[in-house]
N, C-alpha and C positions, 0 to 999 in steps of 0.2 A: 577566562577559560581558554585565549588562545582560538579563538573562531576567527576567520576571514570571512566577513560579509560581502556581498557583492551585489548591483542591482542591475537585473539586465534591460539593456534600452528599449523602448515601448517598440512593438511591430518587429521582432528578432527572437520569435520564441525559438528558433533553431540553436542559437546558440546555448541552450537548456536541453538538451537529448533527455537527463536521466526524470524530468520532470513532464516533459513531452508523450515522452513514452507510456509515464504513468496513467494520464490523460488520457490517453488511446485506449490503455488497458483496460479503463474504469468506465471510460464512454463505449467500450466494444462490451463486456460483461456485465455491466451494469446499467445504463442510464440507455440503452437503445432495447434491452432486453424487457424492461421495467414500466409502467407507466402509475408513476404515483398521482393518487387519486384526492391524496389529503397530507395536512403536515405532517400529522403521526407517520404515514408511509413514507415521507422524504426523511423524517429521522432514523425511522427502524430499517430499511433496505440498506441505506450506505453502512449502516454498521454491521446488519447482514452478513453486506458484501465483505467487508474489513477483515471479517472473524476470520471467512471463507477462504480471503486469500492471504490470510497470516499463516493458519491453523491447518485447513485443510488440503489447498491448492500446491502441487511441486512447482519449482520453479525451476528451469533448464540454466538460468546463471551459478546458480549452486546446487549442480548436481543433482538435481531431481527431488532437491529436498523443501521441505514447506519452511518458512522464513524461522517458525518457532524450532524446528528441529536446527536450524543453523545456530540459531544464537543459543541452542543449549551445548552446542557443540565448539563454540567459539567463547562462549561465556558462561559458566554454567552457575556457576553463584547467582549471576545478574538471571538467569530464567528460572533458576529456583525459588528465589523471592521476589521477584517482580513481575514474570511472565506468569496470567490469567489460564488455566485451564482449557 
């Protein structure tokens, strides 16, 4: 397919910003907000949270739009049969 994999060195999460940042996002909205009590709650919150910030949440990188309204805007066959409701 044409991918370039790359593995970044142990103790250097800096040089990963866009995976960084995610982290921050997910542990500031979620995992600090949260206190899972049981397994079923560590299944059912991160997917929760997932819906929340595909579906519902804008995002200021793309125009104040939620990630699904991007990709029906960028893609719209691919969000017509494969993007969830």
């Amino acid at each position: 397919m044409g991918i370039a994999y790359a593995l970044l060195p142990k103790g250097k999460p800096w040089r990963n910003g866009f995976i960084e940042r995610s982290n921050r996002t997910d542990k500031a909205a979620l995992f600090q907000q949260r206190r899972f009590v049981d397994n079923e709650a560590r299944r059912y919150y991160p997917r929760q949270w997932e819906t929340e910030y595909n579906h519902e949440r804008p995002h200021q990188g793309i125009n104040n739009q939620t990630p699904k309204q991007r990709c029906a805007q960028v893609h719209p066959v691919f969000a017509a049969c494969c993007m969830p409701s």
